[in-house]
VODOFI-236402 format. One record per residue (C-alpha): x, y, z; residue number from 1. Coordinates in pm, whole numbers, padded with zeros to 5 digits. Layout:
% residues N
X,Y,Z,NUM
...
END
This chain:
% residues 567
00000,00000,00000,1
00277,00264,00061,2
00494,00176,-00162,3
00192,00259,-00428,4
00127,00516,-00284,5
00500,00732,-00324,6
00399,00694,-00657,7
00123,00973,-00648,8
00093,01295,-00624,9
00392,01511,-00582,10
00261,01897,-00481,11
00022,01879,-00154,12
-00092,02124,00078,13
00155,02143,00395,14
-00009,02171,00713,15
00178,02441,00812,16
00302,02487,00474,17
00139,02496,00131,18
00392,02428,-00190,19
00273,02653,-00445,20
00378,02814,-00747,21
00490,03231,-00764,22
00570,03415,-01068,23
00828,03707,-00974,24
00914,03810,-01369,25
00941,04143,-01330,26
00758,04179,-01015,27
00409,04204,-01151,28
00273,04259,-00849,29
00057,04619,-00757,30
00357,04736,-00549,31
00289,05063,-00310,32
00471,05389,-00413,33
00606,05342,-00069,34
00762,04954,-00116,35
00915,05108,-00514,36
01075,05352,-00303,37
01207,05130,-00017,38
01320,04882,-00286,39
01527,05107,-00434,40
01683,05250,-00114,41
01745,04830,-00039,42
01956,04803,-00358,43
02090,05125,-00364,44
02270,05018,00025,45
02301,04700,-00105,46
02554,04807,-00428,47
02691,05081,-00210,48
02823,04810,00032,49
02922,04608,-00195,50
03148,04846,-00372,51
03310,05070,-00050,52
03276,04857,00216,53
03630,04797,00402,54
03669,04475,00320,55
03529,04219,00056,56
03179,04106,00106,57
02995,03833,-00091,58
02702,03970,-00260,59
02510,03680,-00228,60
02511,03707,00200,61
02488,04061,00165,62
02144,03998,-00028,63
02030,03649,00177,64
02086,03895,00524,65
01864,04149,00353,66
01544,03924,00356,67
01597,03749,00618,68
01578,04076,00821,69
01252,04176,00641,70
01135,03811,00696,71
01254,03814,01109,72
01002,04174,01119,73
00694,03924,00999,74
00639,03630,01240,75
00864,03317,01394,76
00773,03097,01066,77
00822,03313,00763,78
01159,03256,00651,79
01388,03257,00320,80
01531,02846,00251,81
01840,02840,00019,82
01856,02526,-00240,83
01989,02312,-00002,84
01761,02388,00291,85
01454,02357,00021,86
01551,02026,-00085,87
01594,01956,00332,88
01223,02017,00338,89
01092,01815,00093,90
01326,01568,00199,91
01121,01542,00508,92
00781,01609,00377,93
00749,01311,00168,94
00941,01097,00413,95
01224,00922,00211,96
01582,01000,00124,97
01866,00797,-00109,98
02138,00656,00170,99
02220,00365,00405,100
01971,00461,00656,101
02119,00511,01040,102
02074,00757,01299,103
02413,00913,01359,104
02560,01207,01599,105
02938,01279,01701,106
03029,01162,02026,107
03355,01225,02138,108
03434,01372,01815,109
03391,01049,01600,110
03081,00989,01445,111
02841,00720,01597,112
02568,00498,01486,113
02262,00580,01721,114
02017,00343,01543,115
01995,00171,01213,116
01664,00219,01099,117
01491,-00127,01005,118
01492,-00338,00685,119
01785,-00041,00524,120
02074,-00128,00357,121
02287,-00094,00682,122
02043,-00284,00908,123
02078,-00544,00635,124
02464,-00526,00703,125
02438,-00588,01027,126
02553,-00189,01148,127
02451,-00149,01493,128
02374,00129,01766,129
02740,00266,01910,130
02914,00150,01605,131
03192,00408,01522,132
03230,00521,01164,133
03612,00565,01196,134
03658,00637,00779,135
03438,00700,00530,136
03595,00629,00152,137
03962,00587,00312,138
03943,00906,00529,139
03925,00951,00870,140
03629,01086,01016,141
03790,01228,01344,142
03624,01555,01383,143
03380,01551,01114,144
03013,01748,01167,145
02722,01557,01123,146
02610,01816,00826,147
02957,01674,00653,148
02869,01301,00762,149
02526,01317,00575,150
02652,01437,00275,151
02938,01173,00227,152
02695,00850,00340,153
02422,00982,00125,154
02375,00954,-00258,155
02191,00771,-00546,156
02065,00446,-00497,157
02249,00180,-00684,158
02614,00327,-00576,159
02829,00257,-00299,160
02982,00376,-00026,161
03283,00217,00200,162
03330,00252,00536,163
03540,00154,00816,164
03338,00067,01156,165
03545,00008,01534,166
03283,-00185,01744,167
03356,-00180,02092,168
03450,-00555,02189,169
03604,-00608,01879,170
03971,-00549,01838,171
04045,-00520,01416,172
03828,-00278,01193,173
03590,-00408,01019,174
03521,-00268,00663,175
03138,-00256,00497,176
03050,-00177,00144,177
02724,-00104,00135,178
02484,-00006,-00155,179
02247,00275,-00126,180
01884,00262,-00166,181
01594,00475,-00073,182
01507,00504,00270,183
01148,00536,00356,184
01122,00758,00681,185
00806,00612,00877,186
00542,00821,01090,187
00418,00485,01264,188
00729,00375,01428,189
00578,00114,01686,190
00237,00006,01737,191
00124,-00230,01956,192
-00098,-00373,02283,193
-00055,-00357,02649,194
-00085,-00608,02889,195
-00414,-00544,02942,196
-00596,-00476,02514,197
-00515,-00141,02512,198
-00378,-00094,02143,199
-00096,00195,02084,200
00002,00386,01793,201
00289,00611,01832,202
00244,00893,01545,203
00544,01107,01517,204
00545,01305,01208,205
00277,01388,00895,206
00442,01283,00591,207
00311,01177,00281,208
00219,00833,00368,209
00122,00870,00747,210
-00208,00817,00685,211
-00152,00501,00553,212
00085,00358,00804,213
-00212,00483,01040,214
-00417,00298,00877,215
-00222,-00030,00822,216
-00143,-00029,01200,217
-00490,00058,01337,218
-00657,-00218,01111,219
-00442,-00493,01231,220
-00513,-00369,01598,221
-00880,-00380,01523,222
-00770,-00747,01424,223
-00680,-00824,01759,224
-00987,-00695,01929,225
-00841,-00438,02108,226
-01076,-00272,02407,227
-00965,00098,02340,228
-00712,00318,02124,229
-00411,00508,02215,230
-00274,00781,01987,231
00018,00921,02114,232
00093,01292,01928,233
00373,01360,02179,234
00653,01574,02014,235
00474,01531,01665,236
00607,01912,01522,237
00364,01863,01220,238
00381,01808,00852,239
00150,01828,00547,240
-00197,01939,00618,241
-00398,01692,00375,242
-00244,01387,00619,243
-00344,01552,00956,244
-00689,01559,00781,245
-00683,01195,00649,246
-00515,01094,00967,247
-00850,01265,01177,248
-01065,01081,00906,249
-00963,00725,01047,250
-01186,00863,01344,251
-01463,01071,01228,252
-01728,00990,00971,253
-01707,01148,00645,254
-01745,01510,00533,255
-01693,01612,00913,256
-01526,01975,00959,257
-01162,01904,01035,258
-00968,02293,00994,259
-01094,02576,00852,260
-00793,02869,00680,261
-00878,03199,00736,262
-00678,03458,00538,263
-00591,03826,00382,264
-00631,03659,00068,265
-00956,03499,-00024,266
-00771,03233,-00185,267
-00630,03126,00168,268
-01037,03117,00311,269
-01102,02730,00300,270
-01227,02464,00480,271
-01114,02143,00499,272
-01333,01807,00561,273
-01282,01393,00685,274
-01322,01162,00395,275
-01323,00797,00320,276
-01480,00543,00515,277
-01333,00599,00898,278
-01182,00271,01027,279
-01399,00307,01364,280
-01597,00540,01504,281
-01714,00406,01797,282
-01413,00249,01967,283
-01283,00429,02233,284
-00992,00674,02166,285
-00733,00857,02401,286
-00517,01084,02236,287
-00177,01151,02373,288
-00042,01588,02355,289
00208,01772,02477,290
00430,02080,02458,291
00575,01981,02198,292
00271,01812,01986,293
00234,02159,01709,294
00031,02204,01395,295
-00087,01910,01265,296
-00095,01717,01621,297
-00314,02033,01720,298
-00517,02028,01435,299
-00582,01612,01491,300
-00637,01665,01860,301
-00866,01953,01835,302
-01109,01808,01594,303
-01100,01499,01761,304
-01189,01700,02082,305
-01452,01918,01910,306
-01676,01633,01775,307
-01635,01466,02095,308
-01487,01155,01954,309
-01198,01065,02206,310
-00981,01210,02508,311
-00709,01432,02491,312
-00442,01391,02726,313
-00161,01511,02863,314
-00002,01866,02907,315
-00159,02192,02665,316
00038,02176,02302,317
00248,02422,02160,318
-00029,02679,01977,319
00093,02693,01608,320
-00184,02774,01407,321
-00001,02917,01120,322
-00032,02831,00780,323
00294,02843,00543,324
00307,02924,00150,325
00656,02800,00002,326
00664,02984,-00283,327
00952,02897,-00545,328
01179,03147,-00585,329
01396,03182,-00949,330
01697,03095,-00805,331
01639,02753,-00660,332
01554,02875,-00301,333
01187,02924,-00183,334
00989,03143,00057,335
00828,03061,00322,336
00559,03285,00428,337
00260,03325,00652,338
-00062,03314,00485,339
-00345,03217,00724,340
-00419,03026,01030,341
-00561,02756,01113,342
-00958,02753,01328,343
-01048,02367,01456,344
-01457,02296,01424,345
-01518,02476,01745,346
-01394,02812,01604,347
-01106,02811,01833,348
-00778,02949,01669,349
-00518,02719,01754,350
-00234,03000,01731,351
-00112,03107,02056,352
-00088,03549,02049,353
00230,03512,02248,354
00337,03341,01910,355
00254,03531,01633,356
00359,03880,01785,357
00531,04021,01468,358
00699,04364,01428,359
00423,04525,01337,360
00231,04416,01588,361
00458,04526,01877,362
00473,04849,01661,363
00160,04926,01748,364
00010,05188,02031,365
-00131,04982,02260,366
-00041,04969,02605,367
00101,04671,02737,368
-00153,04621,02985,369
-00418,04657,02719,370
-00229,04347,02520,371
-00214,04127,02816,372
-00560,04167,02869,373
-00673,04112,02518,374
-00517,03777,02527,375
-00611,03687,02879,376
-01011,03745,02749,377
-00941,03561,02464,378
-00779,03226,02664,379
-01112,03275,02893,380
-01341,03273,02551,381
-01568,02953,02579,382
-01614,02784,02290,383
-01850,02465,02293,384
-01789,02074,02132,385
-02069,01899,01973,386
-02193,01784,02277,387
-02217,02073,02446,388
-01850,02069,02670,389
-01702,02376,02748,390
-01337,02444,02569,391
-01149,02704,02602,392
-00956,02934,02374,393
-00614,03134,02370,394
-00418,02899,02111,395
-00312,02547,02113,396
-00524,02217,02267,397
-00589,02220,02621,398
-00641,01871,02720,399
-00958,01713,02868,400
-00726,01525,03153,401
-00388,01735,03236,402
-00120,01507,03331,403
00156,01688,03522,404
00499,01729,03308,405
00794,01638,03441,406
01075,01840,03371,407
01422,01705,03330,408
01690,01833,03593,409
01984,01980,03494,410
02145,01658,03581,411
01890,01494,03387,412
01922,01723,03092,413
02299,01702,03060,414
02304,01358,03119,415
02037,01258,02852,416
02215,01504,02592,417
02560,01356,02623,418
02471,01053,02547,419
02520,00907,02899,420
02306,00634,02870,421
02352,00504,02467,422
02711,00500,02555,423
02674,00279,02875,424
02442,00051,02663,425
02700,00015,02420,426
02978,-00082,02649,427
02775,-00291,02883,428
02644,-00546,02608,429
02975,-00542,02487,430
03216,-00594,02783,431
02923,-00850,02941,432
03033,-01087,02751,433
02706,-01326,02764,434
02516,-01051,02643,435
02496,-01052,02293,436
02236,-00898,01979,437
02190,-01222,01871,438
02116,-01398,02163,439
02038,-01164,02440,440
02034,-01387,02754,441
01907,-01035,02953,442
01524,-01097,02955,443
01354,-00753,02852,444
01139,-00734,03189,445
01495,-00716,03381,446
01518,-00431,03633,447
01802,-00198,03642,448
01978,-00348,04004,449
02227,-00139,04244,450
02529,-00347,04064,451
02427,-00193,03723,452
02364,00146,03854,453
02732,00171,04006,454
02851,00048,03692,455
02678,00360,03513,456
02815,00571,03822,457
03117,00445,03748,458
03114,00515,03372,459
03077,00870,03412,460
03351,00863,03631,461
03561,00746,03357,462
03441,00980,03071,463
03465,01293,03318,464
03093,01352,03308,465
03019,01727,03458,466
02685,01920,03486,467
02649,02274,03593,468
02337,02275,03852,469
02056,02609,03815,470
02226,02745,04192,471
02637,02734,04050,472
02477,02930,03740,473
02311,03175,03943,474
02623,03205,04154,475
02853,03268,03875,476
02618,03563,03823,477
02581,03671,04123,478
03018,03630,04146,479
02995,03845,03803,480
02764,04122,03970,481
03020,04123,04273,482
03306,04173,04081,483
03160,04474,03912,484
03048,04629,04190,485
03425,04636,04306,486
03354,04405,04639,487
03494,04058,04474,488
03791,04026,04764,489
03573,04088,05061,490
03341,03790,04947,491
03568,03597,04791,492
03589,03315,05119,493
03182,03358,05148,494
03152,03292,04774,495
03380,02976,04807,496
03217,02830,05093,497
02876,02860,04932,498
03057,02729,04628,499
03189,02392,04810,500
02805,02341,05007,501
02661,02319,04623,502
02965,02097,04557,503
02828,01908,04811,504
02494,01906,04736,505
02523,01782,04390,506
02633,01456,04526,507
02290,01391,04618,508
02161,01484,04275,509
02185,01107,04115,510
01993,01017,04443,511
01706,01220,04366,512
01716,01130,04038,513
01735,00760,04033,514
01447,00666,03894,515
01443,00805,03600,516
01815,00749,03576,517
01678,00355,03582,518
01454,00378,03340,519
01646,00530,03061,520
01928,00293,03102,521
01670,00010,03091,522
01500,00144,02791,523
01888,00190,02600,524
02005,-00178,02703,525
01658,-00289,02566,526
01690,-00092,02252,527
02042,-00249,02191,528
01969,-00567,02220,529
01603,-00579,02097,530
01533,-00328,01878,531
01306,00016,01930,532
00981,-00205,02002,533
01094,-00353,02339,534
01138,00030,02473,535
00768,00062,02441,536
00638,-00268,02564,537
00907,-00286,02873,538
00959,00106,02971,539
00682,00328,02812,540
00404,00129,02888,541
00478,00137,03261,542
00674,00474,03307,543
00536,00742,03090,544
00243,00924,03343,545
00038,00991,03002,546
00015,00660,02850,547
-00067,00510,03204,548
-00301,00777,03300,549
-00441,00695,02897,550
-00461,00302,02994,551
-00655,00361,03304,552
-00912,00563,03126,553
-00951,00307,02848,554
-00981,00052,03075,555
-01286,00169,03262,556
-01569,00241,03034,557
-01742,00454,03276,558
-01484,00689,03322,559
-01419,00741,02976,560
-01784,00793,02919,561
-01856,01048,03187,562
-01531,01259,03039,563
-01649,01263,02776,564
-01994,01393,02880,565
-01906,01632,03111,566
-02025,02005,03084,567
END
């Protein structure tokens, strides 16, 4: 079915952007007296610098730095994309790419396998997770950038690229040459049921063939006469418009108001509507949001939410209701630009004012006060489902059942973005000798023991792992304020007492933290020697607040119906 499907159409509406054609020749546009006038003082600067400026400048920046500064005066999302950024997009719109297909990142200034994806040419090799690319074609890649990585392991299917990989419990270098091929990107990348016929479907992006790999995954679950339906939108930044609607119409009966585009132009003023035959519209449905769930998560959620067909869950999403043109520009780049937003069936506006506040807008005279309480009316403005429950506006999805988020400690934070716990998984499996991919004799309900955890203590230890906690930040400023004010030496033994009781305190930081420090090496050693799937079944399912607080609703019929029926 998908692979059909890549086959068809190639121009469709983004859901925060819309590909679409612009004819510049000439500017043919009704142009102000005032913009003819602006445009010429804009190239008139522009040669001037160009020709008496103190030293050389390249045109082309000079020109590129011009509109992005008009663009940054419009909104966050309106933006100029060179040729290479363009192609970036697409690239990730219609979910595929020509190249071996891993997840890489530089640790420790080589570059690193973080995942193969499955069924790619390197998967196929056998490449795993912590594998170090230590040459690419015969050269070394000790201190390449990821940006440089990409463009040497990437190319036309059907040629090849050599590399040489140094896998940690193996002593000689061990050389691949592996043929490229296209690499499908997928939205669905786990579905599933818990323990107790709850199905899950984790939906993490809207490319072009989301809607099918919905589908596909949904149908077998159906299959296996699942009780209820999890959807989990977490993180999901968005995509192409036309799959958050087809996505929503695996829920809602046909020609059902999904988004409405509200414009300057009339052009942008449409509405857009489920179609198809749904795949259920009766079986219960939780869907999963959060912070970082924007655009087409919002626009799924909310109509879901509006017709009263499911739950939402979780923590209030990010509140991007703007719609995108890209607009091809003559030569090879495109422009992004804000052209509407987006209004769910209840009328809410999904755009959040603290995000859309553009240059003109702060331009204007209005008091402060005045603009805080414009928005605060507007986040109080009831709006109404189909069945009558109150929702409120202000931007973005609030859920129907808040689930409180936990944010990462600096500890947490640093050690999640160095790669703390990949690298221990890598070097655990490897150095425990009868623990191998191939025959993991570490069942996947194991439990992260005191043994393991010193290990990990231990390995941070050895790669000189250090954090800066939220009090030594504030006391370097507060050391920076004292220092200006001229009274550094008669605090300097105060300062460094207070600086060796935070010393101290620290210690007790991997204490407090020790759960979750559990979990995520659990959920790494699982990934390593099982593949992504296990990290759901053995660690999501009974960690993440949201997908239990999702599993207890499902569970109890009641409950879900009186949520959904309250007013």
């Amino acid at each position: 079915m998908l692979k059909g499907y890549l086959e068809l159409r190639k121009s469709t509406l983004f859901l925060g952007v819309i590909l679409a054609g612009l004819l510049i020749g000439g500017l043919v546009y009704a142009l102000s007296d005032n913009l003819y006038a602006s445009l010429k003082d804009f190239g008139e600067v522009a040669t001037v610098v160009s020709s008496q400026y103190v030293e050389k400048v390249d045109s082309e920046d000079l020109i590129k730095a011009g509109i992005e500064g008009m663009l940054s005066k419009l909104d966050p999302y309106s933006e100029y994309l060179d040729e290479k950024e363009y192609r970036a997009l697409l690239e990730d719109t219609y979910g595929q790419f020509e190249g071996l297909g891993i997840e890489i990142a530089i640790t420790d200034g080589w570059l690193t396998v973080i995942a193969p994806l499955e069924d790619t040419p390197a998967d196929r090799m056998g490449i795993q997770a912590g594998d170090r690319i230590i040459e690419i074609e015969g050269v070394s890649t000790e201190g390449i950038t990821a940006e440089e990585a990409v463009t040497k392991l990437r190319g036309k299917k059907g040629t090849v690229v050599n590399i040489t990989i140094q896998r940690e419990g193996i002593a000689e270098p061990m050389e691949y040459s592996i043929v490229r091929d296209v690499i499908e990107i997928r939205s669905v990348p786990y579905y599933g049921i818990t323990s107790n016929k709850i199905g899950y479907v984790r939906l993490n992006r809207f490319s072009e063939t989301s809607s099918y790999e919905l589908k596909d995954a949904v149908s077998e679950l159906l299959r296996k006469k699942i009780r209820g339906l999890i959807l989990d939108l977490r993180g999901n930044p968005g995509g192409l418009l036309t799959q958050a609607i087809e996505v929503t119409s695996v829920f809602l009966d046909k020609d059902k108001l999904v988004v409405e585009t509200k414009g300057k132009a009339s052009s942008q003023n449409r509405k857009f509507f489920s179609s198809g035959k749904p795949l259920s519209t009766e079986l219960p449905l939780v869907v999963l949001v959060g912070e970082g769930s924007a655009s087409g998560s919002e626009i799924v959620a909310g109509a879901i939410q509006d017709w009263d067909r499911g739950i939402i869950v979780g923590a209030s999403t990010f509140g991007k209701g703007l719609v995108q043109s890209i607009m091809r520009m003559k030569g090879g780049g495109a422009l992004k630009l804000t052209t509407a937003k987006y209004y769910i069936p209840s009328g809410r506006c999904i755009q959040k004012p603290e995000l859309s506040k553009s240059f003109f807008s702060q331009t204007e005279e209005v008091l402060p006060s005045d603009s805080a309480q414009k928005e605060s009316e507007e986040a109080k403005k009831k709006f109404f489902t189909k069945g009558g429950r109150v929702v409120y506006g202000g931007g973005g999805i609030m859920p129907d059942v808040s689930v409180p988020l936990d944010k990462l400690s600096p500890l947490e934070y640093n050690l999640l973005a160095k790669l703390t716990f990949f690298d221990f998984a890598v070097h655990y499996t490897a150095t425990h000798v009868h623990y191998t991919a191939t025959h993991p004799k570490l069942p996947k309900d194991f439990e992260v023991d005191p043994t393991m955890l010193s290990e990990f203590q231990q390995s941070l230890k050895t790669k000189n792992f250090s954090y800066q906690a939220a009090s030594e930040i504030e006391l370097e400023r507060l050391r920076e304020t004292i220092r200006d004010e001229g009274r550094l030496e008669s605090t300097q033994q105060v300062l460094a007492d207070l600086e060796e009781v935070l010393k101290a305190q620290k210690e007790d930081d991997l204490k407090g933290s020790e759960n979750y420090i559990k979990w995520k090496i659990k959920e790494n050693i699982l990934v390593k020697l099982y593949g992504q799937s296990a990290k759901y079944e053995e660690v999501w399912f009974n960690y993440h607040p949201e997908i239990k607080k999702a599993i207890e609703i499902l569970s109890d019929q009641d409950k879900y119906e009186s949520l959904l029926s309250m007013k």
